[in-house]
C-alpha positions in Angstrom: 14.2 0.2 -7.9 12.5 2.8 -5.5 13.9 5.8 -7.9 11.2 3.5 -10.3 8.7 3.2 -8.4 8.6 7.1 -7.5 8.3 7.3 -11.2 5.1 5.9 -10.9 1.2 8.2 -11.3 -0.1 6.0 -8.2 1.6 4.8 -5.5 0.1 2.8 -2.5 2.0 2.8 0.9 1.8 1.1 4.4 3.8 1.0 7.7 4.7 -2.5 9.4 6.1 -2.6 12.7 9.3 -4.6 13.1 11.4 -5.1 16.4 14.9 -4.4 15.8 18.3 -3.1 18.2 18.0 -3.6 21.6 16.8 -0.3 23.7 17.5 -2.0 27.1 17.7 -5.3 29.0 15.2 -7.9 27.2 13.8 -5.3 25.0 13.9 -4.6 21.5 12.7 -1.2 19.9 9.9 -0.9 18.2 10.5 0.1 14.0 8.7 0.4 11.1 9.2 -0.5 7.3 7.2 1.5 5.0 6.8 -0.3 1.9 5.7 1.6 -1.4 3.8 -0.2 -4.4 4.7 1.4 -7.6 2.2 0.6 -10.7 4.6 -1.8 -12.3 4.4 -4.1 -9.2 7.4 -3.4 -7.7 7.5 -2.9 -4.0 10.9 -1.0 -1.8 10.7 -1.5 1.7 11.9 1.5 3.3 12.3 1.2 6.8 12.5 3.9 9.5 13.0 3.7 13.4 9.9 5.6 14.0 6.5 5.6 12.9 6.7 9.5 12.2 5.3 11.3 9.2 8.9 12.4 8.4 10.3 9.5 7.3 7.3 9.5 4.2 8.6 12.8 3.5 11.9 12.4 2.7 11.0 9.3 0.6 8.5 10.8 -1.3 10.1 13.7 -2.4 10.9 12.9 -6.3 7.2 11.6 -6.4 4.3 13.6 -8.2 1.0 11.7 -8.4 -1.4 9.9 -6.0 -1.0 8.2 -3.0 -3.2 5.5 -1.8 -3.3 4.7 2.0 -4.9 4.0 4.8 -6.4 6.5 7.1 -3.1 6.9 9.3 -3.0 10.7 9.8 0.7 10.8 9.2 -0.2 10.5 5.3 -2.0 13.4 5.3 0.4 15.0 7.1 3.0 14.1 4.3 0.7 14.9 1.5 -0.1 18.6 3.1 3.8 19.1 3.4 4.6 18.4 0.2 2.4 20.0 -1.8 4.0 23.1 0.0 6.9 22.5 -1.6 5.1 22.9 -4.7 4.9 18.8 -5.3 1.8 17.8 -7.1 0.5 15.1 -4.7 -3.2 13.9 -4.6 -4.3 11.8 -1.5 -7.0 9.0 -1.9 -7.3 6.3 1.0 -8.3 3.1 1.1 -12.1 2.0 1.1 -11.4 -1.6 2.8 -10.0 0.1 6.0 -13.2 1.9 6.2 -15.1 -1.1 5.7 -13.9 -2.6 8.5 -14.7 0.0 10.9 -18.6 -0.9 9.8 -17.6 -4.4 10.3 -16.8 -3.7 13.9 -20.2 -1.7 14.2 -22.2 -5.0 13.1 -22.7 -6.4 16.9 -24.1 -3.4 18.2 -25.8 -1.3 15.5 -26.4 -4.6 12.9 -28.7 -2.9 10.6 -27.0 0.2 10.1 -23.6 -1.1 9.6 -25.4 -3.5 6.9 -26.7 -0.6 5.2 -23.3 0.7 4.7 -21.3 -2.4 3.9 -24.1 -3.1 1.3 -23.4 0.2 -0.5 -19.7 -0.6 -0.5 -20.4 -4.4 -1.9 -21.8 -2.6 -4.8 -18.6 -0.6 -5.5 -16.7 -3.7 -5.8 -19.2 -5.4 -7.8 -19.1 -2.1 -10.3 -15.2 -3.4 -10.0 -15.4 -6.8 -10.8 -16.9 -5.7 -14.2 -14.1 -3.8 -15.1 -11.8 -6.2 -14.3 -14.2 -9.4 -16.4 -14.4 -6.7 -19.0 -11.0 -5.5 -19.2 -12.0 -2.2 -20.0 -9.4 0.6 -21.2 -8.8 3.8 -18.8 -11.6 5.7 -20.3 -13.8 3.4 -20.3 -13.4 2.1 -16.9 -13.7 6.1 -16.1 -17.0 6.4 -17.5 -18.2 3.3 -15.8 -17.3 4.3 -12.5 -18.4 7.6 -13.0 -22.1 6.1 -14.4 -22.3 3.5 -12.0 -20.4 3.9 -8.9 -20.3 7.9 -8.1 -24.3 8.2 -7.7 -23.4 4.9 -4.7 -20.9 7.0 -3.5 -22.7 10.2 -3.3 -26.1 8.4 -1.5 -23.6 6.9 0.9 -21.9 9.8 2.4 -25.6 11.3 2.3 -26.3 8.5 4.4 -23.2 8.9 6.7 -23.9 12.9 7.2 -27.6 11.8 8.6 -26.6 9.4 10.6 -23.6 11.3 12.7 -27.3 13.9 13.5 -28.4 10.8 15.1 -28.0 11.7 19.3 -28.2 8.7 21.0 -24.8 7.6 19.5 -22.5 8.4 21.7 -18.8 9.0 21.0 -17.6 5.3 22.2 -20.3 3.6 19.7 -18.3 2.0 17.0 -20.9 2.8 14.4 -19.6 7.0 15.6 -16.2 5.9 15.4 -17.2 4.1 11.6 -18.9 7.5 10.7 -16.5 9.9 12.1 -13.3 7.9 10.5 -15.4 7.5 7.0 -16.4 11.1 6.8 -13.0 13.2 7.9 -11.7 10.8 4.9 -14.8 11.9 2.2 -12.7 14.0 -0.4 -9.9 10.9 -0.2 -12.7 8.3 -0.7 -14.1 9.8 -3.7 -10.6 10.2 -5.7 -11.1 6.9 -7.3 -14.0 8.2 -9.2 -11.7 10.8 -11.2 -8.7 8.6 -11.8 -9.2 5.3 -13.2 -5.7 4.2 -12.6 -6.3 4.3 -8.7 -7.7 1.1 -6.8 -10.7 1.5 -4.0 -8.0 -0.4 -1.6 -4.5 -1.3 -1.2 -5.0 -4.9 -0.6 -2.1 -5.2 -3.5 -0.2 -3.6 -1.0 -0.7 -5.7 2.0 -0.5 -9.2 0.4 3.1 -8.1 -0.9 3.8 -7.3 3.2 2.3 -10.4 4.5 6.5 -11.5 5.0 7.0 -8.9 7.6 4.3 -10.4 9.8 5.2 -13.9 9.0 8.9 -13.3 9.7 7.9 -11.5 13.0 6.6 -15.4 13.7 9.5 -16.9 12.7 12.6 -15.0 13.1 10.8 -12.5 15.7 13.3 -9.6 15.3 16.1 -7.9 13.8 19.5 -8.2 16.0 20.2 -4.8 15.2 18.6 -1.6 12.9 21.1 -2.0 10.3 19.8 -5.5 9.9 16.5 -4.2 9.8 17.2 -1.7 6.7 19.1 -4.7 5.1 16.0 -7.4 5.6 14.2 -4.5 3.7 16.1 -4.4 0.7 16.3 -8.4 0.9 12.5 -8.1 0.9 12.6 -5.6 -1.5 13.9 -8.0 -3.8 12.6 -11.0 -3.1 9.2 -9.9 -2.9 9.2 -7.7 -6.4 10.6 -11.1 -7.8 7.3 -13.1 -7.2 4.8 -10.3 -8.1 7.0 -10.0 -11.6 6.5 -14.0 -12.0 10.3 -14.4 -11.0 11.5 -17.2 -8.9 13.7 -15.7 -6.5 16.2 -18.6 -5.9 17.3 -18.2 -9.4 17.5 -14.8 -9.4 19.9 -14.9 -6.4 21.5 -17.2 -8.0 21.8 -15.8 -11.2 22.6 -11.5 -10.1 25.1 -12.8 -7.0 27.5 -14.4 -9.3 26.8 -11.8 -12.0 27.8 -8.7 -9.7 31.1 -8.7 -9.6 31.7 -8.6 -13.4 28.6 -6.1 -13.9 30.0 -2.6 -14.4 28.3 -0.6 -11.6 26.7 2.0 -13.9 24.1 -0.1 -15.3 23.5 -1.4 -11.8 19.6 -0.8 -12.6 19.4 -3.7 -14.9 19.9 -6.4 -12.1 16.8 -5.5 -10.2 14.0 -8.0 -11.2 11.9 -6.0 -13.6 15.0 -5.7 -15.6 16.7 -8.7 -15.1 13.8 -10.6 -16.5 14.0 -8.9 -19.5 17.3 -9.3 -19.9 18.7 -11.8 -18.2 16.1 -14.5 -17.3 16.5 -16.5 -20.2 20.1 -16.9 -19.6 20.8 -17.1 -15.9 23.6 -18.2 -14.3 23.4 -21.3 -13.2 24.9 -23.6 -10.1 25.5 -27.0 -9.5 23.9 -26.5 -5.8 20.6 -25.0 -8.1 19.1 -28.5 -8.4 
């Protein structure tokens, strides 16, 4: 499933932390699963025992494309080094995690922090059009490029002017907004060239709400090979809802179904495949009802 998803033109990512193996008495080290969006909604948590730019490396190696993130530096990092090794890799981050650094500025610099969130409310209104209209690639190009670009363009005017101003001091939040927003400007802007890319990866973080609700219920992972395996189990069983699958019946359906299925054509039991092929005539079990 992730060789397919690294097939995709845009991927989003993300890093979760996730407690798992025991690095002493009481404690439990700290890890990380990185999960990756392709554009046929299918997510692969990876998982990695640090938070280290390496670990998106070496996953990201057969991909040529764009990535959409947030503004953790190690994605740059990972863009950078791979398009050293001659990988065609364009980086665009995500406009919601620079919203909420204006969100944050409200308390103390209200009217500022208004001016910007009302010039990213009219991005996402340009969006919602798209989306009622259903408009083709091209279209939805030349829309954003008509509509959106010239908001885009007056904000980061607006952002240049007001890191001049003196009395912000580094500690202000409304600095720390315009600081994050600007070292991110050429990433910001990718969405106006490529119609395929999203202004955020909120796609992304409602498929990896279950790590943080299984951090409230199960708290941890015994060990890191457990980890790796709750990630392919989430791998799974995650993909299967955003493809309209219920998961219980895939279980169900692939765990009886393995053992006769010859291992080269291993690809068609993960859920993309499998409902095309196998939905309408699952294996069944008398425990199913």
């Amino acid at each position: 499933m992730l060789k397919h998803i690294l097939k995709s033109k845009v991927l989003a990512m993300d890093e979760v932390p996730i407690k798992a193996g025991k690095s002493g008495k009481g404690k439990m080290k700290q890890t990380y699963f990185w999960p990756i969006y392709g554009e046929e909604d299918e997510v692969a948590f990876t998982w990695s025992a640090t938070k280290s730019a390496q670990h998106a490396i070496e996953q990201l190696t057969d991909f040529n494309g764009t990535l959409l993130t947030d503004g953790y530096s190690a994605y740059t990092k990972t863009v950078d080094t791979l398009s050293q090794q001659e990988h065609s890799i364009i980086h665009a981050t995500c406009w919601v995690h620079c919203r909420r650094y204006f969100e944050k500025a409200l308390a103390l610099e209200p009217e500022s922090a208004q001016q910007a969130l009302d010039e990213m409310a009219l991005l996402y209104k340009n969006e919602k059009h798209i989306r009622e209209k259903e408009m083709p690639a091209d279209k939805a190009l030349r829309y954003r490029q008509d509509k959106s670009e010239p908001v885009v363009y007056r904000f980061f005017n607006w952002v240049h002017e007001q890191r001049q101003r003196p009395e912000l001091l580094p500690s202000n939040p409304l600095r720390v907004a315009l600081e994050y927003t600007a070292e991110r400007e050429s990433q910001l802007k990718v969405f106006l060239t490529n119609p395929h890319v999203p202004l955020d990866t909120n796609h992304l973080e409602r498929a990896l709400r279950v790590i943080p609700m299984g951090r409230k219920n199960y708290l941890f992972c015994w060990t890191e090979l457990g980890a790796e395996h709750l990630g392919i189990l989430q791998s799974l069983m995650v993909t299967c809802r955003l493809q309209g699958i219920n998961p219980y019946y895939y279980l169900v359906d692939v765990l009886q179904r393995v053992s006769q299925h010859p291992n080269s054509q291993v690809e068609e039991l993960i859920p993309r495949k499998w409902k095309a092929k196998f939905m309408n005539v699952a294996l069944t079990s008398n425990l199913t009802k």
